[in-house]
C-alpha positions in Angstrom: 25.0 -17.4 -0.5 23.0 -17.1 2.3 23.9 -15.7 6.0 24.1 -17.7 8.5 21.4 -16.7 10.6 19.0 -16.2 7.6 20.1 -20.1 6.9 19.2 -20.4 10.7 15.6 -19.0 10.2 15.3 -21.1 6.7 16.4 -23.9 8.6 12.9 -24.0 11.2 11.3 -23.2 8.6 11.6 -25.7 6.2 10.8 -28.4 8.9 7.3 -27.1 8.5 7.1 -28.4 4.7 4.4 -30.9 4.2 4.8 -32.2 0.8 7.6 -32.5 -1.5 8.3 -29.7 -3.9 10.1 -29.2 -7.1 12.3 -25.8 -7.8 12.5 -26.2 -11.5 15.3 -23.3 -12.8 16.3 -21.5 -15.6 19.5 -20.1 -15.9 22.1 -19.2 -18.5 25.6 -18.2 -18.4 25.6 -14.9 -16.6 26.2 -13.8 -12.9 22.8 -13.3 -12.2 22.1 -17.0 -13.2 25.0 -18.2 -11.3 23.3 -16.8 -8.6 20.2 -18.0 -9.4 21.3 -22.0 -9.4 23.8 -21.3 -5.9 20.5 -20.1 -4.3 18.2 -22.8 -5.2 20.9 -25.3 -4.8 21.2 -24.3 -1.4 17.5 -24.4 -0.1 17.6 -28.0 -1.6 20.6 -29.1 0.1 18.3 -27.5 3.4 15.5 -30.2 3.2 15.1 -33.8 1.8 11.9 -32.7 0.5 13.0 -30.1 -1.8 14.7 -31.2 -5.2 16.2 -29.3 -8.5 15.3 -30.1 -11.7 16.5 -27.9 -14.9 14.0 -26.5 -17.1 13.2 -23.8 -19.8 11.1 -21.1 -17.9 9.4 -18.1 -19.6 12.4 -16.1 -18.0 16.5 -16.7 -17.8 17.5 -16.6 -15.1 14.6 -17.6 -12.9 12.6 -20.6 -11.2 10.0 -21.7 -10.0 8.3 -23.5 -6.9 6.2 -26.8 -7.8 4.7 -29.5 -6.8 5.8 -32.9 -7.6 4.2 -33.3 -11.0 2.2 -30.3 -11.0 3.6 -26.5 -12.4 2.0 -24.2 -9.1 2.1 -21.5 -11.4 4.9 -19.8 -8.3 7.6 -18.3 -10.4 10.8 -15.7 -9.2 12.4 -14.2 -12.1 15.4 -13.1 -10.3 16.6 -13.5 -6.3 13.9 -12.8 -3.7 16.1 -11.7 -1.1 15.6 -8.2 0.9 12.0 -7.6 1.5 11.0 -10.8 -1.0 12.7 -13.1 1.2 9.8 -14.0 3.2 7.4 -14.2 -0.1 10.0 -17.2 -1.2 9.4 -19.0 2.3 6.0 -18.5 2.2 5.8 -19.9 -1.3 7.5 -22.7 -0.6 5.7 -23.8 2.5 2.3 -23.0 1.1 2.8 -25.3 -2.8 4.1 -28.0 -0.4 0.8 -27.9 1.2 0.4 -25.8 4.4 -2.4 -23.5 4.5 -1.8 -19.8 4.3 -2.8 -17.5 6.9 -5.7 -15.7 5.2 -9.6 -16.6 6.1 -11.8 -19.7 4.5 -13.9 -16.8 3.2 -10.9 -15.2 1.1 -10.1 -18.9 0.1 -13.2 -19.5 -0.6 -13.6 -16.6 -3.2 -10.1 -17.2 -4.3 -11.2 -20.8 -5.4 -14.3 -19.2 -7.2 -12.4 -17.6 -9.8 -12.9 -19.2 -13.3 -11.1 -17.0 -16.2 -7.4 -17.6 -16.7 -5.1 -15.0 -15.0 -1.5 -14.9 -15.8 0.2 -12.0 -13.6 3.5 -10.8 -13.8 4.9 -8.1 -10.8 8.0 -5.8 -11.3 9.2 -5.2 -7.9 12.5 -3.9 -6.4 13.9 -5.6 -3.8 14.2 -2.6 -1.3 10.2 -1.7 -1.8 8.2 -2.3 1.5 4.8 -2.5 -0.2 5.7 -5.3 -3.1 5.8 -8.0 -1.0 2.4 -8.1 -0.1 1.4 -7.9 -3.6 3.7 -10.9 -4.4 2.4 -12.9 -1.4 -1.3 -12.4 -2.3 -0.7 -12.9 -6.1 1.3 -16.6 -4.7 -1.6 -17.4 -2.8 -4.0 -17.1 -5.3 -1.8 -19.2 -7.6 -1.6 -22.1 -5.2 -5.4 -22.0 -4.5 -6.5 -21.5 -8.1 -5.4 -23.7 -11.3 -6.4 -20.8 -13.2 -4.2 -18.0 -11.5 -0.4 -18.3 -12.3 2.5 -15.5 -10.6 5.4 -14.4 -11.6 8.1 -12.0 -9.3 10.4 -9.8 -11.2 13.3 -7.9 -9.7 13.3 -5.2 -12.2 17.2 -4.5 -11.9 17.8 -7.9 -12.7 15.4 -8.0 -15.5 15.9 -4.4 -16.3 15.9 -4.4 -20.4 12.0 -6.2 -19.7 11.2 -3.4 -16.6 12.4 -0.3 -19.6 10.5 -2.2 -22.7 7.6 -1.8 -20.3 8.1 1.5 -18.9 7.9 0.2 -15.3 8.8 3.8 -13.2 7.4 2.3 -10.1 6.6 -0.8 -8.2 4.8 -2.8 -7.5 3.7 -2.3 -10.9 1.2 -5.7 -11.8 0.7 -6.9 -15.0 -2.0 -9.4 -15.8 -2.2 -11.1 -19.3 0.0 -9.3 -20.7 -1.2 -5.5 -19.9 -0.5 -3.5 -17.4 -3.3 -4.0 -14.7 -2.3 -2.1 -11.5 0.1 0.0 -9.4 0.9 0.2 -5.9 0.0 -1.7 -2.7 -3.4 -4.0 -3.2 -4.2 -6.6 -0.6 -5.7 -9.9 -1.4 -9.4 -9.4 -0.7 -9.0 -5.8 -3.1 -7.5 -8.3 -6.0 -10.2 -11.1 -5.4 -12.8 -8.0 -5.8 -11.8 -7.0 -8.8 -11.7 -10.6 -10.6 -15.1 -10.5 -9.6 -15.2 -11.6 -6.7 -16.7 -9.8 -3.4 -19.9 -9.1 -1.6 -23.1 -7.2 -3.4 -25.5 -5.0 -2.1 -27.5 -8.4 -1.6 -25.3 -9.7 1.2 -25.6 -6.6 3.2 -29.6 -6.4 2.8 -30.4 -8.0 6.4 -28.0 -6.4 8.4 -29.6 -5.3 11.9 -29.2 -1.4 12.3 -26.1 -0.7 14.2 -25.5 1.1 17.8 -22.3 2.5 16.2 -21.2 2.9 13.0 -17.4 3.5 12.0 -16.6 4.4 8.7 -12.8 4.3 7.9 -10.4 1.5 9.1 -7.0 3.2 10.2 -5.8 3.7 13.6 -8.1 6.2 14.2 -11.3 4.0 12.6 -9.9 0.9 14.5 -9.5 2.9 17.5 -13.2 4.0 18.0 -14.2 0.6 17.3 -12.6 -1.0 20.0 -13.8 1.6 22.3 -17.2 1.1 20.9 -16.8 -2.6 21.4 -16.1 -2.3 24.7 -19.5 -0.8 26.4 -21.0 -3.9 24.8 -23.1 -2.2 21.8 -23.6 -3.3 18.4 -20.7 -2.5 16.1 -19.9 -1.9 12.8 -16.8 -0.9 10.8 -16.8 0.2 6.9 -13.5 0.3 5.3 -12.7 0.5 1.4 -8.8 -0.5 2.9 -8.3 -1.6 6.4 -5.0 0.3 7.4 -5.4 3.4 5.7 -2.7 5.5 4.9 -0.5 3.2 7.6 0.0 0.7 4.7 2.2 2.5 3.0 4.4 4.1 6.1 7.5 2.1 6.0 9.3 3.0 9.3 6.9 3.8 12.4 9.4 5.2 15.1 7.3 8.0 17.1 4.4 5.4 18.4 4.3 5.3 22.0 5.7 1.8 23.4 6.8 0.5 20.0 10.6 1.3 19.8 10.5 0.6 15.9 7.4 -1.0 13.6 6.2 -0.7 9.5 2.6 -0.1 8.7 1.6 -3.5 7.3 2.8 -4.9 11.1 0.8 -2.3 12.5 -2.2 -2.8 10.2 -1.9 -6.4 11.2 -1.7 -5.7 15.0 -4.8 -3.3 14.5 -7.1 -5.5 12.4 -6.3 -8.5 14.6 -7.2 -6.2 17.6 -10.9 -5.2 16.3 -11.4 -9.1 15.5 -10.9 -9.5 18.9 -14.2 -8.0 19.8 -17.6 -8.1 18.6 -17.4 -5.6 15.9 -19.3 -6.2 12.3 -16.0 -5.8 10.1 -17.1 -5.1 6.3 -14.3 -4.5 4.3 -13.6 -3.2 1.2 -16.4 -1.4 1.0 -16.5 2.4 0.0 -18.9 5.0 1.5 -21.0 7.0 -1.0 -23.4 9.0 0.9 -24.6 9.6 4.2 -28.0 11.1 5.3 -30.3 11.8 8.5 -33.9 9.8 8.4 -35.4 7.9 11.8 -31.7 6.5 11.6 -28.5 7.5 9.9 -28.1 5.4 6.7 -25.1 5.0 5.1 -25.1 4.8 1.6 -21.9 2.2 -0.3 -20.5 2.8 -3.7 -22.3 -1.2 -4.4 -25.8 0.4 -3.7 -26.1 -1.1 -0.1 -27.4 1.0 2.8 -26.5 0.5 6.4 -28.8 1.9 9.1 -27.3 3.0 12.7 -28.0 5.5 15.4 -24.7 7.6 15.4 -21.6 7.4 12.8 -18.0 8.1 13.3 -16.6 9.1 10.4 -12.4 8.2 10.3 -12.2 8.2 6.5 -8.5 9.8 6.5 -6.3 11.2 4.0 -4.6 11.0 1.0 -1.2 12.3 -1.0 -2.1 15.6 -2.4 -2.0 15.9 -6.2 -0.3 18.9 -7.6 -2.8 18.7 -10.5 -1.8 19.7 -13.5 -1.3 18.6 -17.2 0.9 15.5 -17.1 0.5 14.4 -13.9 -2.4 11.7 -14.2 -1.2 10.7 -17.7 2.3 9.5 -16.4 1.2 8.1 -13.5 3.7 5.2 -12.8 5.4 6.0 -16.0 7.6 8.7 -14.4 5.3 10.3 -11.5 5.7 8.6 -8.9 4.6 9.2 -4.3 6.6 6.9 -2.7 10.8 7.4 -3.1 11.8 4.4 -0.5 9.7 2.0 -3.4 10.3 3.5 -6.5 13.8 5.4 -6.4 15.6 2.0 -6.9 14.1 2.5 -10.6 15.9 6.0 -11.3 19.7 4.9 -10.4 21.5 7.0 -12.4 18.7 9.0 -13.3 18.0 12.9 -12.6 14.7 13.1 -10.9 12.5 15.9 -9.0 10.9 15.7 -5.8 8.1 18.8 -5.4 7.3 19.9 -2.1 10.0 21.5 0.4 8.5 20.2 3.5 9.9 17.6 5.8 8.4 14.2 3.2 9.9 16.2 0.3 13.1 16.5 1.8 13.4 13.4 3.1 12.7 11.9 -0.3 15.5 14.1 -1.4 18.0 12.8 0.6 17.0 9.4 -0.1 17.0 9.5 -3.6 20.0 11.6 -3.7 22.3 8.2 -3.0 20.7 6.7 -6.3 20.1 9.3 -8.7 22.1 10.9 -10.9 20.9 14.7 -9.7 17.9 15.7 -7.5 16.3 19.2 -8.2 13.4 20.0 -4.9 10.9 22.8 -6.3 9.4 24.5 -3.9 6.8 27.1 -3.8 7.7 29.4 -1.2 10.7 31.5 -1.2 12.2 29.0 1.2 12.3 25.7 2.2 9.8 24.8 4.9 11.7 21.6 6.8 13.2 20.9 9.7 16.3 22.7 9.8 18.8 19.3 10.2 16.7 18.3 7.3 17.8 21.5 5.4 21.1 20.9 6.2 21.7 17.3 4.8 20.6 18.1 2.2 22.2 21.1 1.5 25.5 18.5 2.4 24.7 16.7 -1.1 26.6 17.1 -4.2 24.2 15.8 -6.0 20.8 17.9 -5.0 19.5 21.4 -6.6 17.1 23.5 -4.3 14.9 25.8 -6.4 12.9 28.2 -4.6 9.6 30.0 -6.4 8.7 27.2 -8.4 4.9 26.4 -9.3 5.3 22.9 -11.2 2.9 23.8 -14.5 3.2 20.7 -16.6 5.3 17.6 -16.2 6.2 16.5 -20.0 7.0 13.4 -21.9 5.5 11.5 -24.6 5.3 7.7 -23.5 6.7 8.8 -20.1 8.5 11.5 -17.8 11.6 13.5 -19.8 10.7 16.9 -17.8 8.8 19.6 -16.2 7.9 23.3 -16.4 7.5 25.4 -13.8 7.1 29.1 -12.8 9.6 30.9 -11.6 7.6 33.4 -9.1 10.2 35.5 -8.4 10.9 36.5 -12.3 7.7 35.7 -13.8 9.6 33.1 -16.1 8.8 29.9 -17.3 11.7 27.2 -17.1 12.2 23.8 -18.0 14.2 20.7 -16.4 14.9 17.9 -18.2 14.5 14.8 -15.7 13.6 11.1 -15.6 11.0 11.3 -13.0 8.8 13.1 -10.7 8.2 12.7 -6.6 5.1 14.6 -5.2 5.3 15.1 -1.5 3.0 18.0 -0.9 1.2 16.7 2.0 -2.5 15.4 2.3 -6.1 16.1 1.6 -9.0 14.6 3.8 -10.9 11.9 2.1 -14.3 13.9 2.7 -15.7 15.0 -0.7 -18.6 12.2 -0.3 -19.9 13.9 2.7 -20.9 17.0 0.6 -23.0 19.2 2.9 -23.9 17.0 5.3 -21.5 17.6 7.9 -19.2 21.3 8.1 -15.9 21.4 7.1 -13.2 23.9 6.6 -12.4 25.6 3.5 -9.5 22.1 2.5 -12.4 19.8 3.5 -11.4 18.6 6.6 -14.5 18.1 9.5 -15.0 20.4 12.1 -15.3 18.5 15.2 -15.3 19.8 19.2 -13.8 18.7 22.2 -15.5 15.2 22.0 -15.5 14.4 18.1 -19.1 15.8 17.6 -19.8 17.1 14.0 -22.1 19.9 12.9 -25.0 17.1 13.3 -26.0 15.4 16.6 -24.7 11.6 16.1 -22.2 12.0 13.7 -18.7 12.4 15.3 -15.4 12.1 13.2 -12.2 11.4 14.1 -8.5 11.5 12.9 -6.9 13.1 9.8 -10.2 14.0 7.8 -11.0 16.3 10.4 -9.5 19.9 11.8 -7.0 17.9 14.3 -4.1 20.5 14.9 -1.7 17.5 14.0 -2.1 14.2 11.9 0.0 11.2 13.3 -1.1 7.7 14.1 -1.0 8.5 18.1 -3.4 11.3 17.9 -5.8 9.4 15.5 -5.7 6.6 17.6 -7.2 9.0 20.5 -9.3 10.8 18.5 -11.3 7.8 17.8 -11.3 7.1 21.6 -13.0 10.5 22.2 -15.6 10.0 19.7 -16.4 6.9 20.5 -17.3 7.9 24.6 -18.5 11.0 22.9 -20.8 8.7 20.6 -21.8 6.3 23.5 -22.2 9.5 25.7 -24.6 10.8 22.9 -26.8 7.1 22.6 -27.3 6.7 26.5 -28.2 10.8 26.8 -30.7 10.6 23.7 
């Protein structure tokens, strides 16, 4: 069932198995099943080191990777094809003994854990973000006895994903309960089995030349730069990558034809590594204040000392905040239509926000749901006009103008929302399935308080070389006043404040 030149990859792949492995599968009578045994079958038929054994799995139709005599704890309740395709081969090179790419440190702490931890993760097989969720959740089951995974394609296992109320993926289960939503990486899941650094492991750390708080393009950026005139170097981050983790389709950065944000990520984290820069990761600032040095406070109670800051701490979706829309949080409200329409096929669904993301969300989720109503809260639409006109090519899509969303409504999930009509004064109603926000961004800045100026939407005021309000503190990227936020300007915004900061060390 597989293409030729996917067998082709497979093929060179599967000459780098170490050990034998067992696929032990579970399958009944249906199509999917049938599926199910063709694939395995044909992986096995691949290698001499790969054999089939029947067995009764927690789930029909699925299987799971093994070594010989040993249950990994690797399990794919349905066919990890599509984006998962690359989460099977890494499985099965990794339980048959090669190493994964991640660093001793991360195994280290992935060896640590103790408790039992039994994770299950809906994904669709068209979401960008779940396989690095399934990949880290695999790793940790290989390293740790005590850590078992479990894939599941939630339209193959759909009557499980409903039961559940899974309305967007990845959505991670662990023990039975629903544990988290969304993109995590593996050092993020490692932190919150307990695992990670304490204020302790940062208490005799040398005062820095630079200090870089933030780790997208922009943060990465003014490291580098930093780097490079041969100062000491540091680089806080609560999420290397930044908002760039979750952009599927980078096609505007200069050089790069076509990339996805976790490849970028990659390229960018691999490119600070390069240099002598202090990386601490998964750490979140708290505070920041002005003494002999600048000392930045984190949310673990450690304080780092340094001469001058660059602050590159980003942004996030906007929340249209009102009643409803934290309470059905992944049960219905959802950010990310490429990821999560897959679950409203057939469904009637809103996207709020008529800019060019809301849209383009529209248009996307108009070839799987049922209808797709776009409020938004000017009289007209505010996207590109091509945009407009796509979508105003649909059957299936409802523009309403005027609209101030009020309340999304539902009981264990999303079955409508009521909005405004400004025109009339009226309050309506839709019934619908689920809600997309695409309402743009707010600058992660609210921990700065009064330390620095901002504007009146909390984004930093900076000038022509990334200076702040206070002497030392620069900022760069999209929590400050920059006319534009893409990844290209970041990027040389956190060039210009990190001259600007080396500028400001040699001069003071």
């Amino acid at each position: 069932m597989l293409e030729q030149d996917i067998k082709a990859q497979l093929n060179q792949y599967l000459e780098l198995l170490e050990d034998d492995i067992v696929l032990k599968v579970s399958a009944g009578s249906d199509e999917t099943s049938k599926e199910t045994k063709d694939l395995v079958h044909e992986i096995a038929s691949m290698s001499p080191k790969i054999s089939v054994k029947e067995a009764k799995l927690e789930r029909t139709p699925s299987f799971s990777v093994n070594r010989v005599g040993e249950d990994t704890g690797v399990a794919f309740a349905g066919l990890p094809l599509g984006h998962e395709f690359t989460s099977l081969v890494l499985a099965l090179l990794q339980v048959s003994g090669r190493a994964p790419k991640v660093d001793q440190e991360v195994i280290d702490d992935a060896k640590k854990i103790e408790r039992e931890h039994h994770f299950e993760t809906f994904v669709s097989l068209s979401c960008h973000n779940c396989p690095d969720v399934v990949q880290a959740l695999n790793i940790l089951s290989v390293l740790n006895p005590n850590i078992t995974h479990t894939m599941i394609d939630g339209a193959k296992h759909k009557e499980e994903a409903e039961e559940r109320n899974v309305r967007a993926v990845p959505a991670v289960y662990r023990n039975g309960d629903f544990w988290n939503g969304g993109r995590i990486t593996i050092q993020e899941i490692i932190a919150q089995l307990g695992g990670g650094p304490s204020a302790e492991d940062f208490a005799d750390k040398e005062p820095y030349d630079v200090l870089v708080v933030g780790g997208g393009p922009a943060g990465a950026s003014a490291a580098i730069y930093a780097a490079r005139k041969g100062i000491r170097t540091g680089i806080v981050s609560d999420r290397f990558g930044g908002q760039v983790l979750d952009t599927q389709t980078i096609e505007n950065f200069i050089s790069t034809t076509s990339t996805d944000g976790p490849k970028l990520t990659q390229a960018l984290e691999e490119h600070v590594k390069d240099y002598n820069v202090d990386i601490l990761d998964l750490q979140t600032a708290k505070s920041l204040e002005k003494k002999d040095m600048f000392e930045l406070e984190l949310e673990n109670g450690a304080v780092l000392k340094s001469k001058t800051v660059i602050i590159s701490t980003g942004a996030r979706w906007r929340a249209i905040n009102v009643p409803g829309e934290e309470e059905f949080k992944n049960k219905g409200v959802a950010y990310c239509p490429h990821c999560d329409g897959p679950l409203y096929e057939g469904k009637d669904v809103a996207v709020i926000g008529g800019g060019n993301s809301g849209v383009e969300a529209a248009i996307d989720l108009a070839g799987m749901a049922s209808n797709v109503s776009v409020l938004e809260f000017a009289p007209e639409l505010k996207a590109d006009q091509v945009l407009q006109d796509r979508l105003n090519s649909l059957p299936n899509t409802t523009i309403i103008p005027n609209a101030a969303t009020t309340e999304i409504n539902g009981t264990e999930d999303v079955q409508g929302l009521t909005y405004n009509d400004r025109e009339t004064n009226e309050e309506r109603y839709i019934k619908i399935d689920g809600v997309f926000v695409q309402i743009g961004l707010i600058p992660n800045t609210e921990w700065l308080k009064d330390t620095v100026e901002r504007n009146e939407i909390g984004e930093i005021i900076v000038d022509k070389y990334g200076m702040t309000s206070v002497p030392g503190v620069f900022a760069a990227g999209d929590c400050t006043d920059t006319a534009y936020n893409q990844i290209i300007v970041s990027m040389g915004s956190g060039a210009t404040a990190a001259l600007g900061a080396f500028d400001h060390l040699i001069r003071n």
